[in-house]
Backbone as ProteinMPNN parsed JSONL, in Angstrom:
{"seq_chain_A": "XXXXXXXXXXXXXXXXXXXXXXXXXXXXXXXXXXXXXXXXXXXXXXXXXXXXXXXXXXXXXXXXXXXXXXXXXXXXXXXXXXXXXXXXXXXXXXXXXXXXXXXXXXXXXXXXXXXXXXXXXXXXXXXXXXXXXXXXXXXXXXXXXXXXXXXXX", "coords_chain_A": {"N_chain_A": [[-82.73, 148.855, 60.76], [-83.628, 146.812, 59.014], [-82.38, 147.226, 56.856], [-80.056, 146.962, 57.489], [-80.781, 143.963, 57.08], [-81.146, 143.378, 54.786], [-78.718, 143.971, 53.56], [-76.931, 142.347, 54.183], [-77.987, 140.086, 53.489], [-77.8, 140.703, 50.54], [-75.105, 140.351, 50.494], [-74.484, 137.797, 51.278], [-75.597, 136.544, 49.121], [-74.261, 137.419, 46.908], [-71.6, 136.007, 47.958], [-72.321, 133.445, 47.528], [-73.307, 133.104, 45.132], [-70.731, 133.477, 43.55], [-69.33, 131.606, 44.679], [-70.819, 129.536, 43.562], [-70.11, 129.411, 40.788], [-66.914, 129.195, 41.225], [-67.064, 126.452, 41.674], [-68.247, 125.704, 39.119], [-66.38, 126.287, 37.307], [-64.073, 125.186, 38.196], [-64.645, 122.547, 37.866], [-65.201, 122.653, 35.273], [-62.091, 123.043, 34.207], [-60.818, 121.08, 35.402], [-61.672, 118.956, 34.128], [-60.488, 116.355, 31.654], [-60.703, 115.457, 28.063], [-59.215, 114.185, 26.851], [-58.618, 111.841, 28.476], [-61.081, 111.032, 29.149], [-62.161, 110.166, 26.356], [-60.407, 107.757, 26.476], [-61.359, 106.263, 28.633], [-64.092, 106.099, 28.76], [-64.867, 104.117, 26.645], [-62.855, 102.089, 27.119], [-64.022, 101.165, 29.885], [-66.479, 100.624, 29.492], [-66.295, 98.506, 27.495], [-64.684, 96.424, 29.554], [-67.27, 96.724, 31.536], [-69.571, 95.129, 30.186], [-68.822, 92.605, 30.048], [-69.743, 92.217, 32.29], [-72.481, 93.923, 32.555], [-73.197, 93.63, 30.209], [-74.913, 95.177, 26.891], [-72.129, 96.986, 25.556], [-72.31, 99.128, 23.672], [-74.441, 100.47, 24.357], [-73.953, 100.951, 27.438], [-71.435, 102.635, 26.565], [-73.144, 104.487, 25.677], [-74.63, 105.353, 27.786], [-72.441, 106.56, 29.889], [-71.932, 108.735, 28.726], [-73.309, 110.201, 29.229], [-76.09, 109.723, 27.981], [-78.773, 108.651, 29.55], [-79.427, 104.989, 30.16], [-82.717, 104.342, 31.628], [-82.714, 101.011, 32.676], [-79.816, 100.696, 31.89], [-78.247, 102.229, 33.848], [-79.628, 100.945, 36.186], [-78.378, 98.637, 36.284], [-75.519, 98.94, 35.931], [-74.961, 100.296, 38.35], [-75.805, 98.16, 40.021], [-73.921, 96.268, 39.807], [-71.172, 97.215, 39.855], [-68.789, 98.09, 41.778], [-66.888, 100.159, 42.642], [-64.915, 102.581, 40.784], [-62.283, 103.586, 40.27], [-59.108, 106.172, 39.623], [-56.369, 105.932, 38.823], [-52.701, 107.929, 39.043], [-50.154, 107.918, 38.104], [-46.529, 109.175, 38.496], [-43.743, 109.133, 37.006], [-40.371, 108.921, 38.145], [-38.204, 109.15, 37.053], [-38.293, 109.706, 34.341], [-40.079, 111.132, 33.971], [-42.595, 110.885, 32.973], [-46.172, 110.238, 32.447], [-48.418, 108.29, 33.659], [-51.764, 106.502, 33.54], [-53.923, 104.543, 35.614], [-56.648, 102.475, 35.268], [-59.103, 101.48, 37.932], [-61.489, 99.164, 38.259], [-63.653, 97.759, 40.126], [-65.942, 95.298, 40.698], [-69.293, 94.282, 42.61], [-68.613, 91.554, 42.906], [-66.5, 90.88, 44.019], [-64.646, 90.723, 41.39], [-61.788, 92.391, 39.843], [-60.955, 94.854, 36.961], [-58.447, 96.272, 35.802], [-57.08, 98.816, 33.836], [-54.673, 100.79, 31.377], [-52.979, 103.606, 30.558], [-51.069, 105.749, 28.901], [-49.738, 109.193, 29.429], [-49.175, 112.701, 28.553], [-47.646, 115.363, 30.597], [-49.546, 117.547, 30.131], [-52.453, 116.482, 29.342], [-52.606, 115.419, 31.436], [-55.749, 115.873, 34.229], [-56.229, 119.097, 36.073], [-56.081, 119.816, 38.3], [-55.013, 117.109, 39.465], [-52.564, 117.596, 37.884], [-51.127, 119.945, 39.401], [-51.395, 119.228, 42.219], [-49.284, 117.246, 41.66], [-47.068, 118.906, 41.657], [-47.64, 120.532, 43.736], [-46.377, 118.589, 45.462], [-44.522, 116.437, 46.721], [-45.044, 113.896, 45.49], [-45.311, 110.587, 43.832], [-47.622, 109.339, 42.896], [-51.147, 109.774, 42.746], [-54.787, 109.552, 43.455], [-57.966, 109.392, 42.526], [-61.284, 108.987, 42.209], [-63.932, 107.495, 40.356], [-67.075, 109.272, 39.133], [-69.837, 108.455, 37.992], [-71.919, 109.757, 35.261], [-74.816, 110.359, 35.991], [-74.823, 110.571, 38.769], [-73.527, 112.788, 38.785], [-73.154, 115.737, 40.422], [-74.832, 119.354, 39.396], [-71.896, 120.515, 37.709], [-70.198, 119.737, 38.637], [-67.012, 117.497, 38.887], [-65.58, 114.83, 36.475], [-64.19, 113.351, 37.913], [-63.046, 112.682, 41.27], [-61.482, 114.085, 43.91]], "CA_chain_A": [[-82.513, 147.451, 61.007], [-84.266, 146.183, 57.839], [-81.874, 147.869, 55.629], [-78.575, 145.963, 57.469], [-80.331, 142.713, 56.898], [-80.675, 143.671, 53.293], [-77.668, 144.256, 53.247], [-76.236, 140.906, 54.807], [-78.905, 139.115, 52.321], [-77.012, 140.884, 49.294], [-73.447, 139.957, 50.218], [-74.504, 136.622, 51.16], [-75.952, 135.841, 48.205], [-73.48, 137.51, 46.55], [-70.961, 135.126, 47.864], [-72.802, 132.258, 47.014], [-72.933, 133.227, 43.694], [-69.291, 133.363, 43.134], [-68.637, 129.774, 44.673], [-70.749, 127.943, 42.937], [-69.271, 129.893, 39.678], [-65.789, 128.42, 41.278], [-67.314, 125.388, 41.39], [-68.504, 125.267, 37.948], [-64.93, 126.945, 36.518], [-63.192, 123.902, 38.716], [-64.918, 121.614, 37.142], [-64.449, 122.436, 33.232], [-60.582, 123.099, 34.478], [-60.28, 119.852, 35.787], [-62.074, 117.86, 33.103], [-59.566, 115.778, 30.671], [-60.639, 114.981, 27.071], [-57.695, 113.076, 26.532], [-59.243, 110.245, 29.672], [-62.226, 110.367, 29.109], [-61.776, 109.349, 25.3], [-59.902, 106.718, 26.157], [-61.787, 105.981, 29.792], [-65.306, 105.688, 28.805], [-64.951, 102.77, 25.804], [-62.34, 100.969, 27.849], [-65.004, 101.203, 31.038], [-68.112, 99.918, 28.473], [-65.938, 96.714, 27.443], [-64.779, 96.371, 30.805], [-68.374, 96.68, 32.223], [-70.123, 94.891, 29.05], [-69.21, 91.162, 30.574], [-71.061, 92.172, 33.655], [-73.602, 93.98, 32.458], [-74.358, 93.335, 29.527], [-73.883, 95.923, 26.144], [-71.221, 97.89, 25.759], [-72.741, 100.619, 23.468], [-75.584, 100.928, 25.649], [-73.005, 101.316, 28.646], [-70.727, 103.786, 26.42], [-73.842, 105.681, 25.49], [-75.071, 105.882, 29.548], [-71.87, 107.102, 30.727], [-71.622, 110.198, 27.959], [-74.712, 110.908, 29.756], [-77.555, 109.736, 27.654], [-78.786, 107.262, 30.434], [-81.185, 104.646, 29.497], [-82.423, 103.71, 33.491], [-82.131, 100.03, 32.917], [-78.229, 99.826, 31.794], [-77.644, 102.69, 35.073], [-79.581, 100.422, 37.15], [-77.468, 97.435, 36.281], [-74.531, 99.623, 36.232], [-75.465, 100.59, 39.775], [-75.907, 97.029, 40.786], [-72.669, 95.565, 39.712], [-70.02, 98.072, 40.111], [-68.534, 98.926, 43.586], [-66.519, 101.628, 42.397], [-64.347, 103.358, 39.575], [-61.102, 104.226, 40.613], [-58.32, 106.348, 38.739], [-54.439, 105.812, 39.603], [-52.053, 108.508, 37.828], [-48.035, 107.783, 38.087], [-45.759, 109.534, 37.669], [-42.176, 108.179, 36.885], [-39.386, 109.462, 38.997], [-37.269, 108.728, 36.58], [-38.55, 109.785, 33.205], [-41.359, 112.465, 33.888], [-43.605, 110.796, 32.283], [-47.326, 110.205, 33.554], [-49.801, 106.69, 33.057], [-53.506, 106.866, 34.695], [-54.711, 103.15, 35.762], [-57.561, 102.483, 35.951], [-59.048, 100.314, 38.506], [-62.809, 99.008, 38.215], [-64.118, 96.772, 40.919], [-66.957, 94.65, 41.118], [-69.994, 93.328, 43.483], [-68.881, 89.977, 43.047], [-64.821, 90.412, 43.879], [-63.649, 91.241, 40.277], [-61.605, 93.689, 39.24], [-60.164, 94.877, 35.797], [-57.724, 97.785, 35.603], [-56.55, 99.828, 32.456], [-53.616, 101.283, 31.951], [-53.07, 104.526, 29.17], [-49.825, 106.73, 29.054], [-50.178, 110.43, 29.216], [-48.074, 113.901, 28.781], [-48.459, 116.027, 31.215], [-50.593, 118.544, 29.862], [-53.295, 115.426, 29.527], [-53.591, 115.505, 32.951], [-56.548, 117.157, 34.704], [-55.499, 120.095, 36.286], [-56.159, 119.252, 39.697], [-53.904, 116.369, 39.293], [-50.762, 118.339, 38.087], [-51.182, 120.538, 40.46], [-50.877, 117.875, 43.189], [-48.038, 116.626, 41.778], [-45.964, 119.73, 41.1], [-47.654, 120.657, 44.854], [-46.69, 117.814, 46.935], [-43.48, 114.909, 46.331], [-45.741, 112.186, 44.988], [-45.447, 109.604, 42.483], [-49.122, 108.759, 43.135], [-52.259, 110.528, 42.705], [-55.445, 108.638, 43.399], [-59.296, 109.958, 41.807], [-62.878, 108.141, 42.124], [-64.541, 107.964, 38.722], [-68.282, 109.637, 39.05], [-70.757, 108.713, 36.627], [-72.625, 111.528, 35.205], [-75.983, 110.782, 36.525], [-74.398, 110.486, 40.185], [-72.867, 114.176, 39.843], [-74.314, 117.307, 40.838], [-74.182, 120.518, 38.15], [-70.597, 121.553, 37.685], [-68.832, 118.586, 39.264], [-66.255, 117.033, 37.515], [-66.018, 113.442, 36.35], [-62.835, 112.641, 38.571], [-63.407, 113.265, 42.56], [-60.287, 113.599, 44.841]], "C_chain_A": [[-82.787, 146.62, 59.741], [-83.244, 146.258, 56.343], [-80.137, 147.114, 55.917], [-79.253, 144.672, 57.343], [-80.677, 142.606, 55.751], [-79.4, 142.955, 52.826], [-76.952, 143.047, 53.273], [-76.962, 140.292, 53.807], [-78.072, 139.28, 51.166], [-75.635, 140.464, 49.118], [-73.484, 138.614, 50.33], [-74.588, 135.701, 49.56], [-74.249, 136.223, 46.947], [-72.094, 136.53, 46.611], [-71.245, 133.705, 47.503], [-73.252, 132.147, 45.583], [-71.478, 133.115, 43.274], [-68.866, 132.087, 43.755], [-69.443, 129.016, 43.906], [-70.121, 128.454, 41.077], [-68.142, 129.286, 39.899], [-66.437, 127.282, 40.955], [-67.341, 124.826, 40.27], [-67.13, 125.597, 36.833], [-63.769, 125.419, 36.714], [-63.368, 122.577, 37.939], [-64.453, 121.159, 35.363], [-62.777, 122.446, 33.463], [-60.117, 121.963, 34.615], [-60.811, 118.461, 34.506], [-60.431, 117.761, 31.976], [-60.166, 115.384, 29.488], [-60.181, 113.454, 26.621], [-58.238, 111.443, 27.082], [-59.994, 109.953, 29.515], [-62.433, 109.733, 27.493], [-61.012, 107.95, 25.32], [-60.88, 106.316, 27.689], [-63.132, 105.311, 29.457], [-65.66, 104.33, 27.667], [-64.36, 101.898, 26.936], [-63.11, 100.494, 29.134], [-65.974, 100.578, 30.069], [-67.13, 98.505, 28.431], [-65.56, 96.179, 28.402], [-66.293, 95.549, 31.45], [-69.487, 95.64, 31.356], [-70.015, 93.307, 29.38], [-69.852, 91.359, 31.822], [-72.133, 92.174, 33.463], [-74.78, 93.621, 31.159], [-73.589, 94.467, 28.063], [-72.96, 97.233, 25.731], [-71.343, 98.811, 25.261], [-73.38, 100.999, 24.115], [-74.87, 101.536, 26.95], [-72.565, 102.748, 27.836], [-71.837, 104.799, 26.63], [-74.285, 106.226, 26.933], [-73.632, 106.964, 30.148], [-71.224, 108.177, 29.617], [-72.681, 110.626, 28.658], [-76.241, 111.167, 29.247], [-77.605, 108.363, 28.531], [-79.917, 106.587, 30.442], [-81.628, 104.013, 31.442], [-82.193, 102.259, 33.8], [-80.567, 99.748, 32.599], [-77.828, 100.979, 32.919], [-78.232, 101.906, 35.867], [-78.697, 99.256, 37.14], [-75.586, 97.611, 36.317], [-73.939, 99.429, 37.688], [-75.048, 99.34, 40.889], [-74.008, 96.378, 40.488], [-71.252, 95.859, 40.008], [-70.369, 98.396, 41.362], [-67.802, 100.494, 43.585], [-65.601, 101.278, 41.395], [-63.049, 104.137, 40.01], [-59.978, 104.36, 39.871], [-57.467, 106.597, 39.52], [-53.783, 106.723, 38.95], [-50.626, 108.523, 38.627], [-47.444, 108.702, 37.332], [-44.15, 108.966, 37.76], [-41.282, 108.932, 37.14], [-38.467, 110.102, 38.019], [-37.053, 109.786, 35.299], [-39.567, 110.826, 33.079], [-42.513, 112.054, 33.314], [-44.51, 109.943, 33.085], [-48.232, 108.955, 32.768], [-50.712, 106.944, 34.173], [-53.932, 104.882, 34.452], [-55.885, 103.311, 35.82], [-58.634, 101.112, 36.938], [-60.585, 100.261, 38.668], [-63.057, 97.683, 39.253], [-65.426, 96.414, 41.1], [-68.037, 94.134, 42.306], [-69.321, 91.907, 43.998], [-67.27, 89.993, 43.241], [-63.988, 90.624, 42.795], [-62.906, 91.987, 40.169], [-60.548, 94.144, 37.945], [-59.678, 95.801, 36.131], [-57.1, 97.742, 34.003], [-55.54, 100.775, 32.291], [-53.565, 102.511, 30.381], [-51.491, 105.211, 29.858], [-50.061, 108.236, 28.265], [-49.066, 111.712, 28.724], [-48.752, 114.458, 30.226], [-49.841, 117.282, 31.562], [-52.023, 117.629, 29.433], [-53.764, 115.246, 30.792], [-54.497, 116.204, 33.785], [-55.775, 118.026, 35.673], [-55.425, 119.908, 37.894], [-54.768, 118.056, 40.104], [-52.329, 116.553, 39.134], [-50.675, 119.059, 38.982], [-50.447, 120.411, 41.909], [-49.647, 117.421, 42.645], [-47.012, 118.021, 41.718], [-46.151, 120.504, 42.815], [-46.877, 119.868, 46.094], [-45.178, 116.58, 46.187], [-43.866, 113.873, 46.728], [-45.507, 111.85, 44.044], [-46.798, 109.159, 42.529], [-50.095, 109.584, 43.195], [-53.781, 109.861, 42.583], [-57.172, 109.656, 42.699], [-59.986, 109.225, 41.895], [-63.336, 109.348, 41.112], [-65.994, 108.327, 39.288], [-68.942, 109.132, 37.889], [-71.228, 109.815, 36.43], [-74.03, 111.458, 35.863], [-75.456, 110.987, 38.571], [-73.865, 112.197, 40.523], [-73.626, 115.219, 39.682], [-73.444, 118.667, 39.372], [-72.728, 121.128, 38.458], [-70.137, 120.728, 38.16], [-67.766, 117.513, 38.426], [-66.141, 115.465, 38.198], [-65.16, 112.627, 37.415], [-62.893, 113.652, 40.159], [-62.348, 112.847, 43.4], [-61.04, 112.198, 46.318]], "O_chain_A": [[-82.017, 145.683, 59.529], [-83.308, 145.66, 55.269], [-79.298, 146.825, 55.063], [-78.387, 143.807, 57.479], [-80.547, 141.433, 55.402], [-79.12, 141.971, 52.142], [-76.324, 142.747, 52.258], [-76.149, 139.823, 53.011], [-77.568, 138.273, 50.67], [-75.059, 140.254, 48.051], [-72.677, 137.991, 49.641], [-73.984, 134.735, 49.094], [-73.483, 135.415, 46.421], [-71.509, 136.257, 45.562], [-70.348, 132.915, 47.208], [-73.516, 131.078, 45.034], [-71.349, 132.332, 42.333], [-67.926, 131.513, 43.205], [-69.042, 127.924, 43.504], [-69.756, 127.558, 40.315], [-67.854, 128.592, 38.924], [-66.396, 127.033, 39.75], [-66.77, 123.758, 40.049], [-67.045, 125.117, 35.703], [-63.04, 124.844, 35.907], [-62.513, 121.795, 37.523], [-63.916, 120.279, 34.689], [-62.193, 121.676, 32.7], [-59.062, 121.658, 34.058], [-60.296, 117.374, 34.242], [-59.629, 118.642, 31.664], [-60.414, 114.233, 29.845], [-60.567, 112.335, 26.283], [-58.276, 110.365, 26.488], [-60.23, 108.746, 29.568], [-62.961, 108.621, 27.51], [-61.003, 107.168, 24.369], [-61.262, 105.289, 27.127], [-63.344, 104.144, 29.788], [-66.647, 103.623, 27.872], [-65.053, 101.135, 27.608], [-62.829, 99.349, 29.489], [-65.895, 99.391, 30.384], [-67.253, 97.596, 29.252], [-66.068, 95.058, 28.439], [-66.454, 94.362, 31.731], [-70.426, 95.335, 32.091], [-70.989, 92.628, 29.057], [-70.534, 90.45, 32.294], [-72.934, 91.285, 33.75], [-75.99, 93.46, 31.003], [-72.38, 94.669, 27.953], [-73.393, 98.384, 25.682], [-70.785, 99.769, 25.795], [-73.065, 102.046, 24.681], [-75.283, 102.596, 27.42], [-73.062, 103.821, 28.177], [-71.747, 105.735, 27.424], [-74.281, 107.433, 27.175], [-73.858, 108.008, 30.76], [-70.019, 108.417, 29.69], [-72.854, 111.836, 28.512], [-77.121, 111.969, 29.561], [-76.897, 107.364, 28.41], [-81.051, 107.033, 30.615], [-80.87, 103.417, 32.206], [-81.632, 101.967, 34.856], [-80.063, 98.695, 32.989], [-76.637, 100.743, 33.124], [-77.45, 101.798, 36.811], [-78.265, 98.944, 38.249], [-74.714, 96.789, 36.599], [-72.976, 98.786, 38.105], [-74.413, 99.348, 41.944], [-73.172, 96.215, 41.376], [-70.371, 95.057, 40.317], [-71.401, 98.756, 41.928], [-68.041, 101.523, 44.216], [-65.374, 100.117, 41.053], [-63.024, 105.368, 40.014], [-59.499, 103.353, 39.35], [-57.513, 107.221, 40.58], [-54.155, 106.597, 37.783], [-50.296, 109.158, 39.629], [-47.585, 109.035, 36.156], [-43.663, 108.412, 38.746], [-41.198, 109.865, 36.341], [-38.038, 111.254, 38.078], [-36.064, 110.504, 35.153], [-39.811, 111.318, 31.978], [-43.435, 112.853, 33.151], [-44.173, 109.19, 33.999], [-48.562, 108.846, 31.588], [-50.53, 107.409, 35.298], [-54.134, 104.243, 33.419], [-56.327, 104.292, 36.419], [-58.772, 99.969, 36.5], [-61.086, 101.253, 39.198], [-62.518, 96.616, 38.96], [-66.139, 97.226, 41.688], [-67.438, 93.412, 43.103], [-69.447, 91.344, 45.086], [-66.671, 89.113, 42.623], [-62.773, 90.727, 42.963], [-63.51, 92.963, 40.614], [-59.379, 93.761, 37.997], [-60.356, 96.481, 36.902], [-56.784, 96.789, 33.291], [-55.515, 101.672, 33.133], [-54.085, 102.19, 29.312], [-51.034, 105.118, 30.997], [-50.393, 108.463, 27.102], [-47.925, 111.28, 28.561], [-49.821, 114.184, 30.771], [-50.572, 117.657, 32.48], [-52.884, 118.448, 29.114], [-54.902, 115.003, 31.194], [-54.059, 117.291, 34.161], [-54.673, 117.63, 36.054], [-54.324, 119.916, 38.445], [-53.825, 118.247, 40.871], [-51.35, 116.091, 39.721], [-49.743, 118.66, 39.68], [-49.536, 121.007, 42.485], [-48.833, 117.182, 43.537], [-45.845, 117.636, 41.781], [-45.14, 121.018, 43.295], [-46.751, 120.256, 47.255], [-45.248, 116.103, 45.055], [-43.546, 113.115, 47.644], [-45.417, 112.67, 43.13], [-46.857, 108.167, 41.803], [-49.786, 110.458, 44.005], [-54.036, 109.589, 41.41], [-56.961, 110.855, 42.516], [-59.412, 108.175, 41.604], [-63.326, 110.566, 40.93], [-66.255, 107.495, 40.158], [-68.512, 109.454, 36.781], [-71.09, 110.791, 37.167], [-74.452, 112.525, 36.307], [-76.096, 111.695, 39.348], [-73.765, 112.779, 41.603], [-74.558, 115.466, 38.916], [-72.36, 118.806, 38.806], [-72.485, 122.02, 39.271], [-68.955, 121.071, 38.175], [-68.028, 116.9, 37.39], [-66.337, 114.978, 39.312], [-65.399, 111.458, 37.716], [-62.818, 114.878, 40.235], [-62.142, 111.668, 43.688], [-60.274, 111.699, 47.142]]}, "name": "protein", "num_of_chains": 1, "seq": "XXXXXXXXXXXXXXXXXXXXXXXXXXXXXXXXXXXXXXXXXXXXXXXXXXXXXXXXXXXXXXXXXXXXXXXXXXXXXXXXXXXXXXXXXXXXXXXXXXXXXXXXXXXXXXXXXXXXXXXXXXXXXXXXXXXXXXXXXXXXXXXXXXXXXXXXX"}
């Protein structure tokens, strides 16, 4: 008896070793370069008449986080939402981005992509499914758990 719940202990774990390995594979797969180079300045000047300054912001959301510009972060922002189009027409792909405020604001940002710029998750979906639309919530980094990527269906 002792030796089948061994046994069940070892495959369990065993499988729970190999998802959160997916997990953490999904994540670097799905990360973009490309967005977040252009995402995280345009988000600091963005966020920088709310909160305040905008290196301080850039530097929080690379993930050195000082706790007063994430708590003011925190406080002011409602959410971080990324749009990615694609054009019927022309194949070619733009990511909005749409930042909304506590107080009713909201700025959006607009960049133009290839498709190999897009996280992978994203093409995916589009080459899966007949959309022109693909929607993403931005994560900060202190908000995500190990291995989660910055862009959350």
């Amino acid at each position: 008896m002792l030796i089948v719940i061994a046994l069940v202990a070892v495959i369990a774990a065993y499988f729970f070793m190999r998802w959160r390995q997916k997990a953490q594979l999904d994540a670097s797969v799905d990360a973009s370069p490309v967005i977040e180079e252009w995402l995280l300045p345009t988000l600091a000047g963005s966020l920088a008449s709310q909160v305040g300054d905008a290196a301080g912001i850039e530097k929080a959301l690379r993930g050195d986080a000082d706790p007063e510009v994430v708590s003011s972060i925190e406080e002011h922002v409602r959410s971080i939402d990324l749009e990615f189009i694609k054009d019927a027409h022309t194949g070619a792909f733009d990511v909005v981005m749409h930042a909304r405020f506590e107080h009713g604001d909201e700025v959006t940002a607009r960049k133009s992509l290839t498709a190999t710029e897009l996280p992978a998750s994203v093409r995916e979906d589009f080459a899966r499914k007949a959309v022109s639309r693909e929607f993403r919530k931005f994560t900060f980094p202190w908000s995500r758990s190990k291995g989660q990527s910055a862009f959350e269906r």
